[in-house]
N, CA and C atoms of all chains as a GROMACS GRO file, in nm:
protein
  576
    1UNK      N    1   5.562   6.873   8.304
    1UNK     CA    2   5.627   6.901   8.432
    1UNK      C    3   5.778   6.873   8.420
    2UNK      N    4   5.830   6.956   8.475
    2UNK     CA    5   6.011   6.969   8.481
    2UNK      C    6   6.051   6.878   8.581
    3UNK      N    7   6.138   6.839   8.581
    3UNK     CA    8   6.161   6.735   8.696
    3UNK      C    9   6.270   6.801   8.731
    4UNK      N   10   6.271   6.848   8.922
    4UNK     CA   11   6.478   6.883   8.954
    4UNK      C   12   6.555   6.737   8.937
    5UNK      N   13   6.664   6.788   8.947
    5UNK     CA   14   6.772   6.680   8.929
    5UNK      C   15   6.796   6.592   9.072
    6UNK      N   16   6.785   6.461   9.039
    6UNK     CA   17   6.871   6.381   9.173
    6UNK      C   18   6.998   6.384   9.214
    7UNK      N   19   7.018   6.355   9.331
    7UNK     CA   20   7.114   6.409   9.425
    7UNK      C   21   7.243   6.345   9.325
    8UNK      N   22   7.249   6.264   9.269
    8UNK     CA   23   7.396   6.217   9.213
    8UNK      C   24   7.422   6.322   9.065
    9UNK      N   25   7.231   6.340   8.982
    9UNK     CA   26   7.289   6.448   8.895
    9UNK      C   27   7.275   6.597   8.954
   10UNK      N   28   7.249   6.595   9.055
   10UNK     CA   29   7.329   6.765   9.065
   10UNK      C   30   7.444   6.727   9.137
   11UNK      N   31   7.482   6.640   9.169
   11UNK     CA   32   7.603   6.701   9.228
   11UNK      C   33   7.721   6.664   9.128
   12UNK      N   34   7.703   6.591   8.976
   12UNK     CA   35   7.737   6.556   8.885
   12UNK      C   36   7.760   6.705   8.781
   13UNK      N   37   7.643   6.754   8.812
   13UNK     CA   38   7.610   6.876   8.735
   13UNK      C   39   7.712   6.961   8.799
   14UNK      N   40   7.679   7.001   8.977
   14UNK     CA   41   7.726   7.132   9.013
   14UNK      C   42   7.930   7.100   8.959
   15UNK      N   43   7.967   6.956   8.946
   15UNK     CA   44   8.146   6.940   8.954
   15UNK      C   45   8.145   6.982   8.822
   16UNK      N   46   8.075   7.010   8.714
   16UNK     CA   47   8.114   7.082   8.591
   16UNK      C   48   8.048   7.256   8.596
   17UNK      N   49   8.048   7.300   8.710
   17UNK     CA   50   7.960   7.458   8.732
   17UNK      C   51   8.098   7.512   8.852
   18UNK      N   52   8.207   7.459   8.853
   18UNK     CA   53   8.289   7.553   8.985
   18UNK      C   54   8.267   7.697   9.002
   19UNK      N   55   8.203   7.745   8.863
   19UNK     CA   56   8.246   7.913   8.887
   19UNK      C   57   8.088   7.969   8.988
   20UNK      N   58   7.996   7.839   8.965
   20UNK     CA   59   7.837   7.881   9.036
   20UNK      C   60   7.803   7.844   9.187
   21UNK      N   61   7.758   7.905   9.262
   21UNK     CA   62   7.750   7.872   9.386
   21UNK      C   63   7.604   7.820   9.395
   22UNK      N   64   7.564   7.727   9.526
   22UNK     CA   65   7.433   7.651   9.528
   22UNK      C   66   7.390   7.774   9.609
   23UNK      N   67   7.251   7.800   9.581
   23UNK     CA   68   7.184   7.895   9.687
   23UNK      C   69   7.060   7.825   9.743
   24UNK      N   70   6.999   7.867   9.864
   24UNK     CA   71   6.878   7.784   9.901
   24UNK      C   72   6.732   7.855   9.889
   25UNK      N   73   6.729   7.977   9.847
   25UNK     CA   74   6.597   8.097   9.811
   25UNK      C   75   6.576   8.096   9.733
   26UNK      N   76   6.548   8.094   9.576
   26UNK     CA   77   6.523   7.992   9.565
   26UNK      C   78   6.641   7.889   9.501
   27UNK      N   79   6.607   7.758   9.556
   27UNK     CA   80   6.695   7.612   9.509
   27UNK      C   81   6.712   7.623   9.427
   28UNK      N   82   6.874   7.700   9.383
   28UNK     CA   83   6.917   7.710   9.286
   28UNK      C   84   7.080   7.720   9.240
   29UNK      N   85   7.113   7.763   9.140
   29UNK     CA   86   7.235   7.821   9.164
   29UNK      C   87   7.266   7.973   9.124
   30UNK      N   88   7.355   8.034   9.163
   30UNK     CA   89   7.394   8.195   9.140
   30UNK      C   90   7.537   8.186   9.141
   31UNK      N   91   7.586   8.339   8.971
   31UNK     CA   92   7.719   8.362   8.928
   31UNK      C   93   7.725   8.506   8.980
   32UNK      N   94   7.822   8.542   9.008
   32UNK     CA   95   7.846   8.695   9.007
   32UNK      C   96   7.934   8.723   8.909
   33UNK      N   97   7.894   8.841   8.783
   33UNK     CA   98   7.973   8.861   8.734
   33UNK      C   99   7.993   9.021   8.698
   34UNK      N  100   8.180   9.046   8.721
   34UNK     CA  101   8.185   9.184   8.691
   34UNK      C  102   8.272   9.233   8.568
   35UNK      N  103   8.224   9.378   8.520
   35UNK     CA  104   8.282   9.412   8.389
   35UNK      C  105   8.375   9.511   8.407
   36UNK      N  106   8.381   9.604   8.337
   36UNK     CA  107   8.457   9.689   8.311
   36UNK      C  108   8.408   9.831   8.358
   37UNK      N  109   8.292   9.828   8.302
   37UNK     CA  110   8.184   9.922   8.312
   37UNK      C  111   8.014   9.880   8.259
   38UNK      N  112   7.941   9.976   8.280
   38UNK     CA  113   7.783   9.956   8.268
   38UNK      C  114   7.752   9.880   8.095
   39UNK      N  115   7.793   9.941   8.025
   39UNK     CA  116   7.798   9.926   7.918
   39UNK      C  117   7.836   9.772   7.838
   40UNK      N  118   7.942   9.748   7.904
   40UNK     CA  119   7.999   9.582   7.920
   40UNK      C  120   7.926   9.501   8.017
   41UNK      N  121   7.894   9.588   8.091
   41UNK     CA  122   7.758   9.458   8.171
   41UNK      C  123   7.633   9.425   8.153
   42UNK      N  124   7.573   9.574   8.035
   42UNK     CA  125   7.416   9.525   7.998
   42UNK      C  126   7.461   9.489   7.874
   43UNK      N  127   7.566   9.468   7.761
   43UNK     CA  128   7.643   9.464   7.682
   43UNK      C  129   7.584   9.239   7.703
   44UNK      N  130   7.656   9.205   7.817
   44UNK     CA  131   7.674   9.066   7.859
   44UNK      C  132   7.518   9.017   7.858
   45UNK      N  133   7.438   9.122   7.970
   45UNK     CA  134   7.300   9.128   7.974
   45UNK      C  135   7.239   9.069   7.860
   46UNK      N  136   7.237   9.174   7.752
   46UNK     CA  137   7.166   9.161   7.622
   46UNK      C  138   7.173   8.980   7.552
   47UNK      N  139   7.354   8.996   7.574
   47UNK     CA  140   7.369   8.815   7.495
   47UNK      C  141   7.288   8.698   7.552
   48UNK      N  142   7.288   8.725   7.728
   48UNK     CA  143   7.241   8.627   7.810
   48UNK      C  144   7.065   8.633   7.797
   49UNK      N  145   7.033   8.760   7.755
   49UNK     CA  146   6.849   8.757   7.729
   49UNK      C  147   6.826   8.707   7.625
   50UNK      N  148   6.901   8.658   7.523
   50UNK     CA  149   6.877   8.625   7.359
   50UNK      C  150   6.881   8.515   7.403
   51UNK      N  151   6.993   8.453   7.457
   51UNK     CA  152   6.987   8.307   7.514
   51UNK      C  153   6.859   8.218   7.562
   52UNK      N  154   6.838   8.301   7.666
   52UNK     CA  155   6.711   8.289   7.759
   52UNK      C  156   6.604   8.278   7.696
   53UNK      N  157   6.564   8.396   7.610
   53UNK     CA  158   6.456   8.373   7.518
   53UNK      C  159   6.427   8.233   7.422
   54UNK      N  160   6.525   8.257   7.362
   54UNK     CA  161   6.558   8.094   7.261
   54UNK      C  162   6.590   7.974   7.366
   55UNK      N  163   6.609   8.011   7.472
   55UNK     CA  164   6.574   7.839   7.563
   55UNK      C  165   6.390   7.872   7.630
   56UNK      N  166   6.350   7.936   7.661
   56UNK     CA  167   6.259   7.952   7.690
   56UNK      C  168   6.215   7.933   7.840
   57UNK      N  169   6.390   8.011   7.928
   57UNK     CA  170   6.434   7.965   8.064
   57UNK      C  171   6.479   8.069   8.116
   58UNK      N  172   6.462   8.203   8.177
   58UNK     CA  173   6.455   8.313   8.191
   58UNK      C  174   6.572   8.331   8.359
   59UNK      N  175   6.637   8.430   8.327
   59UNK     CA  176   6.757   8.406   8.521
   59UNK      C  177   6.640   8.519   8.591
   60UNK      N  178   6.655   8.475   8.697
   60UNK     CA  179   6.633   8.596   8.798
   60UNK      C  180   6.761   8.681   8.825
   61UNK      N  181   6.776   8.799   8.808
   61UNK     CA  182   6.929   8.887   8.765
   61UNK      C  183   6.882   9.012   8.810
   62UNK      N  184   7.022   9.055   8.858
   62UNK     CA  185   6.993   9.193   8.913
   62UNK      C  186   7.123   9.285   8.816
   63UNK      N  187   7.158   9.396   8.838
   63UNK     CA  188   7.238   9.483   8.801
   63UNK      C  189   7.241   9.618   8.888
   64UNK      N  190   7.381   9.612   8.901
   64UNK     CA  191   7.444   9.755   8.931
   64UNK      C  192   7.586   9.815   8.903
   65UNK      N  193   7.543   9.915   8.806
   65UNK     CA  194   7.649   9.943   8.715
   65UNK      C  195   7.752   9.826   8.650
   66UNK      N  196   7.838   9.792   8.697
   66UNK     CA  197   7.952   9.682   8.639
   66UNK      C  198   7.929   9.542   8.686
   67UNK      N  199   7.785   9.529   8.766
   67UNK     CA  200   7.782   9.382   8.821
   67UNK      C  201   7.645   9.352   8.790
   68UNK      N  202   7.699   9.236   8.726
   68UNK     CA  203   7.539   9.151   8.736
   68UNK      C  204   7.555   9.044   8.790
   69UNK      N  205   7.422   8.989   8.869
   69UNK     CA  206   7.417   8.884   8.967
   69UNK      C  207   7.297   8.757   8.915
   70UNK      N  208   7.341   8.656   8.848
   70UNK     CA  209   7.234   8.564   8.817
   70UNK      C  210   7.190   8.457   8.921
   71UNK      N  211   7.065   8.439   8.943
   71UNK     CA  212   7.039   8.317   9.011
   71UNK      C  213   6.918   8.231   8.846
   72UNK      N  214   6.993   8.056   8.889
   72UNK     CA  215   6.899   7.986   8.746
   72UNK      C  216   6.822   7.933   8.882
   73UNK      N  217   6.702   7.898   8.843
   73UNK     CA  218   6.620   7.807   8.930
   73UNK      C  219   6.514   7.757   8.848
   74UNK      N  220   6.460   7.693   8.882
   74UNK     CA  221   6.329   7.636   8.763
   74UNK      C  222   6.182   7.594   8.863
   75UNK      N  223   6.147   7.768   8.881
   75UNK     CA  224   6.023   7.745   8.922
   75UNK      C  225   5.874   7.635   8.880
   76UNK      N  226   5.832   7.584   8.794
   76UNK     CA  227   5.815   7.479   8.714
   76UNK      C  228   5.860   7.363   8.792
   77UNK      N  229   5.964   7.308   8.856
   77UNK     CA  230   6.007   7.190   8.905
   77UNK      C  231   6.047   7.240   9.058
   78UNK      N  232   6.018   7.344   9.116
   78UNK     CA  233   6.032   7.370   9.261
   78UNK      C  234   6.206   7.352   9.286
   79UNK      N  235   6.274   7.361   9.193
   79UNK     CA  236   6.431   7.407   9.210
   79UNK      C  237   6.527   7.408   9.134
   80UNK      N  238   6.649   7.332   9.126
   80UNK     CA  239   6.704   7.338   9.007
   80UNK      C  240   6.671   7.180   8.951
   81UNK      N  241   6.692   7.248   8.779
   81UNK     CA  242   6.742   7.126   8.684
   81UNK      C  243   6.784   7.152   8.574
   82UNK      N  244   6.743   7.033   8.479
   82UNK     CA  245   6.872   7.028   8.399
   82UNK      C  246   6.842   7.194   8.321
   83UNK      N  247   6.732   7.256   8.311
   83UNK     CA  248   6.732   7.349   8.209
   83UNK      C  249   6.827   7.444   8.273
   84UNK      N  250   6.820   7.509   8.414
   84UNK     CA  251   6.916   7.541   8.496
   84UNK      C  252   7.094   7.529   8.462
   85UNK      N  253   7.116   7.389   8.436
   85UNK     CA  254   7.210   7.372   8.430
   85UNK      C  255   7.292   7.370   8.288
   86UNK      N  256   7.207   7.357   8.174
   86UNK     CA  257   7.185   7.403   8.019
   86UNK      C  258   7.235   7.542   8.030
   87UNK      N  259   7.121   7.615   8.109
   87UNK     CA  260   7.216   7.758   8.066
   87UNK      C  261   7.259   7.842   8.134
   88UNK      N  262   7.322   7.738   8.273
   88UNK     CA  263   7.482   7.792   8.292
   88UNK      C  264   7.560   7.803   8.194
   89UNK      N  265   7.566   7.635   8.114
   89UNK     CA  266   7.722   7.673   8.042
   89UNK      C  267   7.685   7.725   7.929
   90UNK      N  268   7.560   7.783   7.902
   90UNK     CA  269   7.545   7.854   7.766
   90UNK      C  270   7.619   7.992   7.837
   91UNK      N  271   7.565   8.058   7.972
   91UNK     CA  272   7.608   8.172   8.031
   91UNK      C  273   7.760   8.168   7.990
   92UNK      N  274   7.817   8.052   8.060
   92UNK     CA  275   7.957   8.057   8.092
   92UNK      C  276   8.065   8.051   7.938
   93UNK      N  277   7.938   7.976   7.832
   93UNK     CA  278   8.031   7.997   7.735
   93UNK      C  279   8.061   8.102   7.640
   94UNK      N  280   7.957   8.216   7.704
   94UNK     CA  281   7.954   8.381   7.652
   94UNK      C  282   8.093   8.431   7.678
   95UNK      N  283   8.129   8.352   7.825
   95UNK     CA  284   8.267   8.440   7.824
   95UNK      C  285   8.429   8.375   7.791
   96UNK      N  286   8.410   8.295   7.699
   96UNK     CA  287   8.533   8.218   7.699
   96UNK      C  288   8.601   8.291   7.544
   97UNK      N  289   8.131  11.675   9.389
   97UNK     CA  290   8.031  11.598   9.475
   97UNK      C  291   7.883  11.638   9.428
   98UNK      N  292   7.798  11.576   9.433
   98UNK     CA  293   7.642  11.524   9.397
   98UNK      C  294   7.568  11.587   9.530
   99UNK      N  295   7.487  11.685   9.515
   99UNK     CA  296   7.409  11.665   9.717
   99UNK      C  297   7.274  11.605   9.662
  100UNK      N  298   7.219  11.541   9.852
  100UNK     CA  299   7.100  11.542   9.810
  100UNK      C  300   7.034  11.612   9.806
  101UNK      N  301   6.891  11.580   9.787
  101UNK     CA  302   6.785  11.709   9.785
  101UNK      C  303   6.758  11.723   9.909
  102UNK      N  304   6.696  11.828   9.915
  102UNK     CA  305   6.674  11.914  10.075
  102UNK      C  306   6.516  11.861  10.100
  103UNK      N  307   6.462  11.873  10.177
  103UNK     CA  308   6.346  11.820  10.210
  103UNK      C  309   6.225  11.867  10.161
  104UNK      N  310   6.300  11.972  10.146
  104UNK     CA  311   6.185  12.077  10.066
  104UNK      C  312   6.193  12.017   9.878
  105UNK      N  313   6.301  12.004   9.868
  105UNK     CA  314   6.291  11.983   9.700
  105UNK      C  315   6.298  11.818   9.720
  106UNK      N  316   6.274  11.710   9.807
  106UNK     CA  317   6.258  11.618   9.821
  106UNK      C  318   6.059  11.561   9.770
  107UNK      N  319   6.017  11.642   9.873
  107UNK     CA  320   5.890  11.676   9.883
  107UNK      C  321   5.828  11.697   9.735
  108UNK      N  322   5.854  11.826   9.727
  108UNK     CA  323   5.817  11.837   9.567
  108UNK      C  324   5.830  11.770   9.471
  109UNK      N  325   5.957  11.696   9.462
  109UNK     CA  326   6.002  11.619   9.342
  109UNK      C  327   5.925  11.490   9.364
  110UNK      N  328   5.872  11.421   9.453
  110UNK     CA  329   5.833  11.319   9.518
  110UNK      C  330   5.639  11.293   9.461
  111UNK      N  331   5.596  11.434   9.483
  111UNK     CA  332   5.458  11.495   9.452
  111UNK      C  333   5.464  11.462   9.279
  112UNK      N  334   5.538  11.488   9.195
  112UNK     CA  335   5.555  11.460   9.079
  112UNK      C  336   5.584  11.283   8.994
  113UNK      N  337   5.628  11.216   9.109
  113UNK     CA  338   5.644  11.075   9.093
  113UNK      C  339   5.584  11.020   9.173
  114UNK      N  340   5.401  11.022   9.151
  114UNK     CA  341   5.289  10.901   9.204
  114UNK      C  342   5.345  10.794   9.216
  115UNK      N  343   5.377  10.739   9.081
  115UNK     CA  344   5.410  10.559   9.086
  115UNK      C  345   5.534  10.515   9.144
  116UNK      N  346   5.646  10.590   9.206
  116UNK     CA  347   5.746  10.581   9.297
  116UNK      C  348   5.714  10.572   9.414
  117UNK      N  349   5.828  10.494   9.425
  117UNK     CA  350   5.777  10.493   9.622
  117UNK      C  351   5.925  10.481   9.707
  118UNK      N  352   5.927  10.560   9.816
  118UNK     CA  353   6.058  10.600   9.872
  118UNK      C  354   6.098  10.430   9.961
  119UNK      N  355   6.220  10.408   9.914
  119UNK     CA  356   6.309  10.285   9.968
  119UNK      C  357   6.386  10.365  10.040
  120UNK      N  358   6.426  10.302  10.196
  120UNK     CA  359   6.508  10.341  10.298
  120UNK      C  360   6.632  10.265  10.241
  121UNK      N  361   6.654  10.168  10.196
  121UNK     CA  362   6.824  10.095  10.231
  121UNK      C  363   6.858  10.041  10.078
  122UNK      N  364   6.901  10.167   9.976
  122UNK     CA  365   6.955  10.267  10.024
  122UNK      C  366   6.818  10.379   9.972
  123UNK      N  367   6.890  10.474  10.065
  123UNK     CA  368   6.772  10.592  10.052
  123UNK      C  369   6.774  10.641   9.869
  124UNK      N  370   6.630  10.614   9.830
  124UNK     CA  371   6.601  10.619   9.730
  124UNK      C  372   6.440  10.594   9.690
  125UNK      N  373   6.462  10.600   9.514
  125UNK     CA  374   6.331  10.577   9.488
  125UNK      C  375   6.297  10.445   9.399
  126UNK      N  376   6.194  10.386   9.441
  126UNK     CA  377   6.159  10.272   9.355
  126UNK      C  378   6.031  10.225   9.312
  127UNK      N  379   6.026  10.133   9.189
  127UNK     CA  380   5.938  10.157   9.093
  127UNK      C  381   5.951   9.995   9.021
  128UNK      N  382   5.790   9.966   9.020
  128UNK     CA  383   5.802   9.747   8.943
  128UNK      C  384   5.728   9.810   8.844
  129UNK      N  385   5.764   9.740   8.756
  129UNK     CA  386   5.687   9.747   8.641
  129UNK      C  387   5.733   9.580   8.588
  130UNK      N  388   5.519   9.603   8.520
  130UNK     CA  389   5.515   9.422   8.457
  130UNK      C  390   5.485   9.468   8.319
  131UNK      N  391   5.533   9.344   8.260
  131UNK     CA  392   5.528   9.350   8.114
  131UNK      C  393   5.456   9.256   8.107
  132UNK      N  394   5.376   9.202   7.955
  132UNK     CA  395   5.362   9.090   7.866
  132UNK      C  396   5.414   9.003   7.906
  133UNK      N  397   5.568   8.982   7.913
  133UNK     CA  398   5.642   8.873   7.848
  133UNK      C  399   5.801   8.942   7.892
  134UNK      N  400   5.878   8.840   7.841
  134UNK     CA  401   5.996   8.865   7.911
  134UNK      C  402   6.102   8.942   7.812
  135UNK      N  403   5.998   8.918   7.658
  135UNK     CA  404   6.095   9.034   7.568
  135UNK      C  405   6.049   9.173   7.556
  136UNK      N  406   5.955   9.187   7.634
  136UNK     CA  407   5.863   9.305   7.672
  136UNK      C  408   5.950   9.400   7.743
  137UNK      N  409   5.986   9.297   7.891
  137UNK     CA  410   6.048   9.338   8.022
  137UNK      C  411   6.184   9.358   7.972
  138UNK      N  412   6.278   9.312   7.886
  138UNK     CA  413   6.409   9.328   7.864
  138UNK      C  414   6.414   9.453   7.749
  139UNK      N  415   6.330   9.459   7.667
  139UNK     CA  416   6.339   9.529   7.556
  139UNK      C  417   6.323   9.711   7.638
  140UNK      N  418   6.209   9.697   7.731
  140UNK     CA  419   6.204   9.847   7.813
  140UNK      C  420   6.343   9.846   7.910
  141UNK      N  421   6.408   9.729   7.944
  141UNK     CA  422   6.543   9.735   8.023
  141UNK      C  423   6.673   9.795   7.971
  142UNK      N  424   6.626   9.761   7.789
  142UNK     CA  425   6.769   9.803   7.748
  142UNK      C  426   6.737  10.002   7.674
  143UNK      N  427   6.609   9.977   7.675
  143UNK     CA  428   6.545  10.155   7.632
  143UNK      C  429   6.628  10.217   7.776
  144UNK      N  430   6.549  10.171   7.902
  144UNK     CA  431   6.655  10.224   8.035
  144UNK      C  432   6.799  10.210   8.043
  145UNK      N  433   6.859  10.158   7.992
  145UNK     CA  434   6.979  10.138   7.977
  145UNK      C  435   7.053  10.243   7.930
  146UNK      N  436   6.995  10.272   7.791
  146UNK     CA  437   7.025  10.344   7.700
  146UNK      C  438   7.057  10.489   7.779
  147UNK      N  439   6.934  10.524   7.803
  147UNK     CA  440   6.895  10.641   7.907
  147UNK      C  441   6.978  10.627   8.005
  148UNK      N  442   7.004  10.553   8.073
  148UNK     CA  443   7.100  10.583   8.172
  148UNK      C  444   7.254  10.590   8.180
  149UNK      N  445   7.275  10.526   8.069
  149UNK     CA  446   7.413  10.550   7.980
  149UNK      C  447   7.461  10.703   7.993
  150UNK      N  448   7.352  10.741   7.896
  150UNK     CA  449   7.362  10.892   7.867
  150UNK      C  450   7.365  11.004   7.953
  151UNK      N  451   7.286  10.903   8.091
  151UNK     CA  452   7.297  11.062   8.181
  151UNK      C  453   7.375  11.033   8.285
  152UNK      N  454   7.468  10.897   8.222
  152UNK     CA  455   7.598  10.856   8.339
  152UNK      C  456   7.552  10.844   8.447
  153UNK      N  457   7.389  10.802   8.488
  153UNK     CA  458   7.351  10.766   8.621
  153UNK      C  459   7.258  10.631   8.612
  154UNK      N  460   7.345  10.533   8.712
  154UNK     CA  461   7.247  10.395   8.686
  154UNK      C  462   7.195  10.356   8.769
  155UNK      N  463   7.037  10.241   8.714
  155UNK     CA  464   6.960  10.230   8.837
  155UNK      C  465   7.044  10.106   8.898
  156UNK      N  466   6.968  10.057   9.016
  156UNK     CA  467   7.019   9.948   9.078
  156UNK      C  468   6.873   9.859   9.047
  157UNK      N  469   6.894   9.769   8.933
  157UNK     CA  470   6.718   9.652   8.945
  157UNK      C  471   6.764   9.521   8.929
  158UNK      N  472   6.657   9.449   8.904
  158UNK     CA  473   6.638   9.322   8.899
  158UNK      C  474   6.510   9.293   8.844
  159UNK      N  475   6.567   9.177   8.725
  159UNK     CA  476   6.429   9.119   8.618
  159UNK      C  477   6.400   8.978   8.701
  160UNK      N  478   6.276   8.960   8.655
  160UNK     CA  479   6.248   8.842   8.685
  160UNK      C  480   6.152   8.814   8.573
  161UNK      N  481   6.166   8.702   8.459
  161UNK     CA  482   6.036   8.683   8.346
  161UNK      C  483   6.007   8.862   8.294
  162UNK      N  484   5.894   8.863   8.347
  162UNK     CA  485   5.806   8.991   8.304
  162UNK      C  486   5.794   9.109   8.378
  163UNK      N  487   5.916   9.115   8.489
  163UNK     CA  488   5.909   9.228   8.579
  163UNK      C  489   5.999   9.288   8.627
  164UNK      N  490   6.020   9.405   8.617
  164UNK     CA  491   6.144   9.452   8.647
  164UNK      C  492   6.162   9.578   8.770
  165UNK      N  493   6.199   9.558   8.825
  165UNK     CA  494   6.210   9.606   8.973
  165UNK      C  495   6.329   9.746   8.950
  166UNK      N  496   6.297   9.896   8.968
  166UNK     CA  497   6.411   9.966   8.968
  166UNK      C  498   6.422  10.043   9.093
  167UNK      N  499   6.557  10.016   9.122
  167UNK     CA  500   6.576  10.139   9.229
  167UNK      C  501   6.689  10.210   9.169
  168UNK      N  502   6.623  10.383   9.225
  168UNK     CA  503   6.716  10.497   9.192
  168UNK      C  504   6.793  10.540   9.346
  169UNK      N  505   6.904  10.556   9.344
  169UNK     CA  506   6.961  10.638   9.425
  169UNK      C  507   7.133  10.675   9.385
  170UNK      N  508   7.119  10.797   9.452
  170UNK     CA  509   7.310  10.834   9.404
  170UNK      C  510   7.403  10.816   9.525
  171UNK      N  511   7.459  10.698   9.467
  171UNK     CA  512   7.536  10.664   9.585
  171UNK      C  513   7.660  10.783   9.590
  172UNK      N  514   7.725  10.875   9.488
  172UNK     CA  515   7.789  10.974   9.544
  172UNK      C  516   7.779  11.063   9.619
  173UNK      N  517   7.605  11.041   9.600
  173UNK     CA  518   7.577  11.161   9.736
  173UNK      C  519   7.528  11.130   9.878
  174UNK      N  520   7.522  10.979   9.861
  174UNK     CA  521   7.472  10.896   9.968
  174UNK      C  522   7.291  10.938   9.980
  175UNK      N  523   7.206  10.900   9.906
  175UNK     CA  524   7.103  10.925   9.934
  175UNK      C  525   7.017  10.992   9.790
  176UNK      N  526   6.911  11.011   9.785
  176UNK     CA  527   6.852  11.088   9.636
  176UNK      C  528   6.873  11.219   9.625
  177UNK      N  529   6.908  11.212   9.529
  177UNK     CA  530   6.930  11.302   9.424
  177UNK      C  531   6.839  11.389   9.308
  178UNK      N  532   6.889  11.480   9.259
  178UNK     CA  533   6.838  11.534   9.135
  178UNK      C  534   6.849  11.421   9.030
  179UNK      N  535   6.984  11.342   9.067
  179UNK     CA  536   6.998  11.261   8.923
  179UNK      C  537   6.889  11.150   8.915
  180UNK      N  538   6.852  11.078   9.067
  180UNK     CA  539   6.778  10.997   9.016
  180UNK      C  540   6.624  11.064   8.989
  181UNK      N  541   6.570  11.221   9.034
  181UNK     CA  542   6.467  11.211   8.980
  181UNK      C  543   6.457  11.232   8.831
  182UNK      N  544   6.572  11.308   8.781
  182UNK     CA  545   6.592  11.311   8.661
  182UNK      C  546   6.551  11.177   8.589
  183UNK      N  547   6.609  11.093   8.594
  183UNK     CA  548   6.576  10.938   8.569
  183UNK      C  549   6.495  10.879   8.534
  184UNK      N  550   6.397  10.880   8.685
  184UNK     CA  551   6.274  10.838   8.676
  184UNK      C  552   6.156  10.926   8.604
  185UNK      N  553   6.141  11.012   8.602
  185UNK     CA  554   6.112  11.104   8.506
  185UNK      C  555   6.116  11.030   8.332
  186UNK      N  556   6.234  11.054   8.334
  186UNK     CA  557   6.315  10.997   8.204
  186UNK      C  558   6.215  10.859   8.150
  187UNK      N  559   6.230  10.743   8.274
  187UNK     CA  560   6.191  10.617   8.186
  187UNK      C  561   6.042  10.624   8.246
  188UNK      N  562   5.956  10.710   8.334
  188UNK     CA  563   5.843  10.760   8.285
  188UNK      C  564   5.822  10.789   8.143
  189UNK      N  565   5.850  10.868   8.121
  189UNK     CA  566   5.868  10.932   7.982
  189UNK      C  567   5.861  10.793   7.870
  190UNK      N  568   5.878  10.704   7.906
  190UNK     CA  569   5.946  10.551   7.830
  190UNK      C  570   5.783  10.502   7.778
  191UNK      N  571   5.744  10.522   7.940
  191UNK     CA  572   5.626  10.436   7.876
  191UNK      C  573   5.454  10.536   7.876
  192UNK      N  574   5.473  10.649   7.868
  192UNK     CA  575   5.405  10.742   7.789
  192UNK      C  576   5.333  10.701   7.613
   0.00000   0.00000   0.00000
């Protein structure tokens, strides 16, 4: 069983996540991110599913054309945690 | 400009896509499909991809794990199109 994070580590967590917003559908967090075009966004897609796979922590994500929209949550622990918060900055360090 | 289909070639084209089902907002067509597994669900995401690259028309979806949710519609024409039955057709064709 996954355990979510306590109130001092998420809110420890969310002060190193500025670019992610908290959502409450599920208890989680969500990035919006946009490209250039389709190509550069399932392009991003592809890196972030290799990720996912090899953590074994999957986003709920949508797409349309130049935007993709991630929410992490960790159904397993009824909201967020640390795996959640693992691969944000794996997400976030795709784009640096 | 893109038109939509007329009601008459709405109809028909509609009769040809059983496993579709007409979405009001936005007017269009949509279609879940479950996989195995989540390299199942991404691996047929990026076959659609591909395909939709090529015919410069993209869906609007969302994965979750093993399922992937598509909606077709052409927003240049405000409503469905030839392009999206073209499409769906198309990633029919996918899993033939």
């Amino acid at each position: 069983m996954i355990a979510t994070l306590t109130q001092e580590q998420r809110a420890a967590a969310l002060a190193e996540l500025p670019e992610w917003t908290v959502v409450a559908e599920p208890d989680g967090i969500s990035r919006r991110f946009v490209f250039s075009d389709f190509v550069a966004a399932f392009g991003f897609m592809t890196r972030v599913a290799i990720l996912a796979e090899k953590a074994d922590h999957h986003p709920e994500w949508s797409n349309v054309y130049n935007r993709v929209d991630i929410v992490l949550t960790t159904h397993d622990a009824g909201g967020l945690s640390q795996r959640d918060v693992d691969l944000a900055h794996a997400i976030n360090s795709l784009l640096e």
